[in-house]
C-alpha positions as CSV (number, residue, x, y, z in Angstrom):
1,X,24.9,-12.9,9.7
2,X,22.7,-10.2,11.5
3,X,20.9,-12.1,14.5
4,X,18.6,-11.6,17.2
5,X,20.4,-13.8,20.1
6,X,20.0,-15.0,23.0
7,X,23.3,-14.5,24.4
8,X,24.9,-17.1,26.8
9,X,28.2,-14.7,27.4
10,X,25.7,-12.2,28.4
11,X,22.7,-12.3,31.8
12,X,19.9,-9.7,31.9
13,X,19.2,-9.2,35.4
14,X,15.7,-9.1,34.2
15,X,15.1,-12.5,31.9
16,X,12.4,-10.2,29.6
17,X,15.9,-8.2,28.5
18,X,17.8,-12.3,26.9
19,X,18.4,-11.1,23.6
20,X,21.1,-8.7,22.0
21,X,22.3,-8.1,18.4
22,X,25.1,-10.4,17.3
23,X,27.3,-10.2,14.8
24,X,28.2,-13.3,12.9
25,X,31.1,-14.8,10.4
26,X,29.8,-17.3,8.5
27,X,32.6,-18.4,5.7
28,X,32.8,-21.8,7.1
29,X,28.4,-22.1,8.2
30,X,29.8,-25.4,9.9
31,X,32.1,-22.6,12.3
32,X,30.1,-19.7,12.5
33,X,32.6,-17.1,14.8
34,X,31.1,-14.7,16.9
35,X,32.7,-11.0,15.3
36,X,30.6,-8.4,17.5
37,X,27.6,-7.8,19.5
38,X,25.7,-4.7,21.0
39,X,22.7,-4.5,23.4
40,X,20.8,-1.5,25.0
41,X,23.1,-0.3,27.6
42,X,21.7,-1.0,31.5
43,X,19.9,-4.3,30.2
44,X,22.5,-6.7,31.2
45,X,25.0,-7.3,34.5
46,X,27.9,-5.2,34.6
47,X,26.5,-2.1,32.9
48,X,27.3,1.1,33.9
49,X,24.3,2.8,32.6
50,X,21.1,2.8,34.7
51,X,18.7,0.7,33.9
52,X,16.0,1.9,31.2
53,X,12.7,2.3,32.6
54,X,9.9,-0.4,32.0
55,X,6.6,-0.5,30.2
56,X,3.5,-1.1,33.1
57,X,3.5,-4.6,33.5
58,X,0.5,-5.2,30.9
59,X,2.7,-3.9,28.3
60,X,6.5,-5.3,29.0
61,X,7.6,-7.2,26.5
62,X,11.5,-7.0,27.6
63,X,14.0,-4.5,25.6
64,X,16.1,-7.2,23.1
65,X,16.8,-7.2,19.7
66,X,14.1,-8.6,17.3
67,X,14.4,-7.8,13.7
68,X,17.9,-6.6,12.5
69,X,17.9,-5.0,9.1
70,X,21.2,-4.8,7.2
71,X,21.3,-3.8,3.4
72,X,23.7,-3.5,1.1
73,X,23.4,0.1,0.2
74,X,24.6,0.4,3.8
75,X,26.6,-2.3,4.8
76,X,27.8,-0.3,8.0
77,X,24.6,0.2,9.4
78,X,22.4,-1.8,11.5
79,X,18.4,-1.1,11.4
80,X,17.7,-3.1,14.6
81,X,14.2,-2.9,16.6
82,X,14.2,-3.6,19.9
83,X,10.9,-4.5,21.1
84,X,10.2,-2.2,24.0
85,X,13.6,-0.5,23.6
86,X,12.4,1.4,20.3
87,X,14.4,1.8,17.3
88,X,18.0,1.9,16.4
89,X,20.5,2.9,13.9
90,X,23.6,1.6,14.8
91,X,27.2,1.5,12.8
92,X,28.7,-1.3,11.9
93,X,31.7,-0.4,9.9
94,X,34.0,-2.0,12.9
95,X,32.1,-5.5,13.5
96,X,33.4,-5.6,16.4
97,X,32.3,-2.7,17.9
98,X,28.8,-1.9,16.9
99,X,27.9,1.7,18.5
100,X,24.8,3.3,18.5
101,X,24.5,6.6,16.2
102,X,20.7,7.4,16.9
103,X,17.5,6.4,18.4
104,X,13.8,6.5,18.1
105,X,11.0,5.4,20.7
106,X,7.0,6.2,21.0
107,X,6.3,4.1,24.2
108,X,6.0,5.6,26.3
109,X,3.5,7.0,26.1
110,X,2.8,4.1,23.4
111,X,2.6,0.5,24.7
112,X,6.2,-1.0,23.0
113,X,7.0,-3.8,21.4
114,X,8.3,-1.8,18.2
115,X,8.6,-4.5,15.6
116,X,10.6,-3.8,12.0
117,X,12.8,-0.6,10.9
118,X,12.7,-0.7,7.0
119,X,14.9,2.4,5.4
120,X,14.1,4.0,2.1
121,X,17.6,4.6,1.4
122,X,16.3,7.1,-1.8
123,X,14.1,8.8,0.0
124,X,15.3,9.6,3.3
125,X,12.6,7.6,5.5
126,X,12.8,5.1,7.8
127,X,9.4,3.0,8.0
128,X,8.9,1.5,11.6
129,X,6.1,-0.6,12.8
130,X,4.8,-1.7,16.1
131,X,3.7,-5.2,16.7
132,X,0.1,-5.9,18.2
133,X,0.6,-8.6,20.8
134,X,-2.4,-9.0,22.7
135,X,-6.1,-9.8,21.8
136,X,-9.0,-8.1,21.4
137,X,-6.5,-4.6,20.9
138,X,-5.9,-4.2,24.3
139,X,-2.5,-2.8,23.3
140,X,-3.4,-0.6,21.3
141,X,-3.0,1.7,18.9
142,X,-0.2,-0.6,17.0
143,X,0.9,1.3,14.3
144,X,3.5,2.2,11.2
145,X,5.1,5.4,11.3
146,X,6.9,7.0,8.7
147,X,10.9,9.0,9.9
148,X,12.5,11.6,8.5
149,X,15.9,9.9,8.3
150,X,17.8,12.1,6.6
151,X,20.0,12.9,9.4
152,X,20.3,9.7,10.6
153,X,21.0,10.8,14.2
154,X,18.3,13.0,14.6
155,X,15.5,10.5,13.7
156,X,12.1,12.2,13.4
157,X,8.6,11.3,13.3
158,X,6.3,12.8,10.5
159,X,3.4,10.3,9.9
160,X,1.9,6.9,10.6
161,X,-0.1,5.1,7.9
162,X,-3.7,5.2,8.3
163,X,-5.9,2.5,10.1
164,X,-9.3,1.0,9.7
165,X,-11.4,2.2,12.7
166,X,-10.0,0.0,16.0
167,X,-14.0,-0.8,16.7
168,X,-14.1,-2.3,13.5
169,X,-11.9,-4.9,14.2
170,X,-10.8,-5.1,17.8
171,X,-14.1,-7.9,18.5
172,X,-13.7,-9.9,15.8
173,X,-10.8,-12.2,17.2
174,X,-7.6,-12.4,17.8
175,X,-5.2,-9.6,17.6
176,X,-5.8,-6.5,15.2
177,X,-2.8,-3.9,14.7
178,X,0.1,-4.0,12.5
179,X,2.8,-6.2,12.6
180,X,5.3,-7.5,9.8
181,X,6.2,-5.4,6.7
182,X,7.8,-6.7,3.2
183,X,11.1,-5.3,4.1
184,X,12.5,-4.9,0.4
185,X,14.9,-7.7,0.3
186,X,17.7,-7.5,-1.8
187,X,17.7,-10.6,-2.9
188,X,16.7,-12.5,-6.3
189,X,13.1,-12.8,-7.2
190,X,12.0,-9.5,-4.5
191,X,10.1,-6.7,-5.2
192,X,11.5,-3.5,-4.2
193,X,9.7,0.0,-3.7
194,X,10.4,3.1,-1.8
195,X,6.7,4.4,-2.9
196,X,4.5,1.5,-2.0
197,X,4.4,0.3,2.1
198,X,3.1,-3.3,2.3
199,X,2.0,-5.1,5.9
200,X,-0.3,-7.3,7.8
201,X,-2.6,-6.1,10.6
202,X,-3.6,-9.8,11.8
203,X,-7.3,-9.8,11.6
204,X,-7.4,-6.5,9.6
205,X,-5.3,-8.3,6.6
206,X,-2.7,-7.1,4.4
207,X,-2.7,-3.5,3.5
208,X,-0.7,-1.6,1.0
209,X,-0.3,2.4,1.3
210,X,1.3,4.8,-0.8
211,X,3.8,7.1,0.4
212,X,4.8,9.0,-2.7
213,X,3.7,11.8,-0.2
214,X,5.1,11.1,3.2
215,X,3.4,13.2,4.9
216,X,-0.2,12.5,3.5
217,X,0.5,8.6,3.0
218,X,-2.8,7.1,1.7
219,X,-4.1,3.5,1.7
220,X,-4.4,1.9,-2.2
221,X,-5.8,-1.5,-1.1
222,X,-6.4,-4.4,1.1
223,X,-7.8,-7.7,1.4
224,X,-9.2,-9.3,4.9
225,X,-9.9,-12.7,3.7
226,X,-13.1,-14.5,5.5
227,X,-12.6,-16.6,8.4
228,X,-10.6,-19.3,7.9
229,X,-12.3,-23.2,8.7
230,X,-9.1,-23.6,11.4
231,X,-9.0,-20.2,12.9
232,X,-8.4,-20.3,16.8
233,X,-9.3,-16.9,17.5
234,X,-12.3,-17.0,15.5
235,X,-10.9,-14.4,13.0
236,X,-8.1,-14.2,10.2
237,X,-4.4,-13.7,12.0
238,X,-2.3,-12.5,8.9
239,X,1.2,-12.7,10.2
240,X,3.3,-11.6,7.6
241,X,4.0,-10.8,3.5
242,X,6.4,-11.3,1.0
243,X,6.1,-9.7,-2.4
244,X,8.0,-11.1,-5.5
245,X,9.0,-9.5,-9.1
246,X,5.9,-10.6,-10.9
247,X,3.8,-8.2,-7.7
248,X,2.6,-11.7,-6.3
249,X,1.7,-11.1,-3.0
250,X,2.2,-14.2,-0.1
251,X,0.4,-13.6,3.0
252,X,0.0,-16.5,6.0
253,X,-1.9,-16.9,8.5
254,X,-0.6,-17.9,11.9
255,X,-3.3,-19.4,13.3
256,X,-4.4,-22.1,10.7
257,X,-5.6,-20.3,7.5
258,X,-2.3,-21.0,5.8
259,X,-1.4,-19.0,2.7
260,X,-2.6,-16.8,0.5
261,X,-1.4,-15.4,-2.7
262,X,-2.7,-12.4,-4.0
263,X,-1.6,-10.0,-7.4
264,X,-1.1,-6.6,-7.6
265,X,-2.3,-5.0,-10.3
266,X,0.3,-2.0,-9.7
């Protein structure tokens, strides 16, 4: 297992920094055994690197692991974001010894919290998006960018998928920016593309964008879903999406409007 954890063998000297990437052995789940673990170096006591520096206040949201991506046409490498810390590629051949082979940040001058690192394994990209965490965008722009990853340590930036204007959406409620992506599981039952980007943007829905082009990627649909009766924000908060092999798409709403199921017609 690939986890975000809050490690108890480990103290940030700041308590925003209480998560690192863990490594887990899970033959007997009643035993899991701790194999390896990796964190951004200065984060914790007893670092010899400095320590990185912070977001403004308004903006830190800590530098720990969040969303650790591991797939099996790369089972020794790690696609781990890190919240404020950016993006990482890190190899995992050795379990034991996770070591960092690149890494990508926007923030500054962008306001952190990157979110999910998604890798088109057949085309060379690396899809990352930025989670929205504050109201009203007041953190933004929150976006998803598109990598050139074909030299995975030299990770570069050639895109972001396009966004409804912010003044559209920022006063309508809640949070507007992007957030989680359908992250091509390889599991049973998922869909799978390397051409088609799908993600919610809280109260500007779920949005899907083709990329055939990566440098010209191009939005192909949406749906922002009225208010729900329950909404606490006063607006739709889609939080995330899953997409099956029939193209059903499940979208929720974290903030009361429950689930939605949508098909693609693609």
């Amino acid at each position: 297992m690939h986890l975000a954890f809050a490690d108890p063998e480990l103290k940030p000297p700041n308590p925003k920094d209480h998560q690192d990437y863990r490594l887990l052995h899970v033959a007997n789940p009643s035993k899991p055994v701790a194999v390896g673990r990796w964190h951004l170096p200065g984060t914790m006591d007893g670092d010899d690197a400095p320590p990185p520096q912070r977001l403004p206040a308004k903006f830190d949201a800590g530098f720990r692991a969040h969303n650790t991506n591991v797939y099996p046409e790369r089972p020794d490498r790690c696609y781990l974001a890190y919240i404020d810390g950016g993006i990482m590629v890190l190899d995992i051949s050795d379990r034991a010894r996770p070591k960092l082979l690149s890494h990508w940040t926007n923030s500054p001058p962008y306001n952190g919290f990157n979110h999910t690192a998604l890798p088109f394994f057949g085309r060379g990209l690396l899809v990352v998006s930025d989670e929205s965490v504050k109201d009203n965008a007041d953190d933004w722009p929150k976006l998803v960018w598109l990598l050139d990853a074909r030299d995975e340590r030299h990770l570069v930036s050639i895109a972001t998928l396009p966004m409804p204007p912010v003044d559209a959406f920022k006063s309508r409620g809640g949070r507007f920016g992007a957030h989680n992506l359908h992250e091509n599981p390889p599991v049973p039952g998922a869909w799978r593309s390397e051409d088609i980007v799908l993600g919610t943007f809280f109260n500007g829905g779920v949005r899907a964008y083709d990329v055939t082009d990566p440098y010209s990627p191009r939005e192909v649909a949406y749906f922002v879903p009225p208010t729900p009766e329950r909404a606490k924000t006063g607006a739709v908060q889609l939080n995330d999406v899953f997409v099956d092999d029939r193209g059903i798409v499940f979208t929720v709403d974290r903030g009361g409007g429950g689930l939605y199921c949508l098909e693609m017609n693609v």
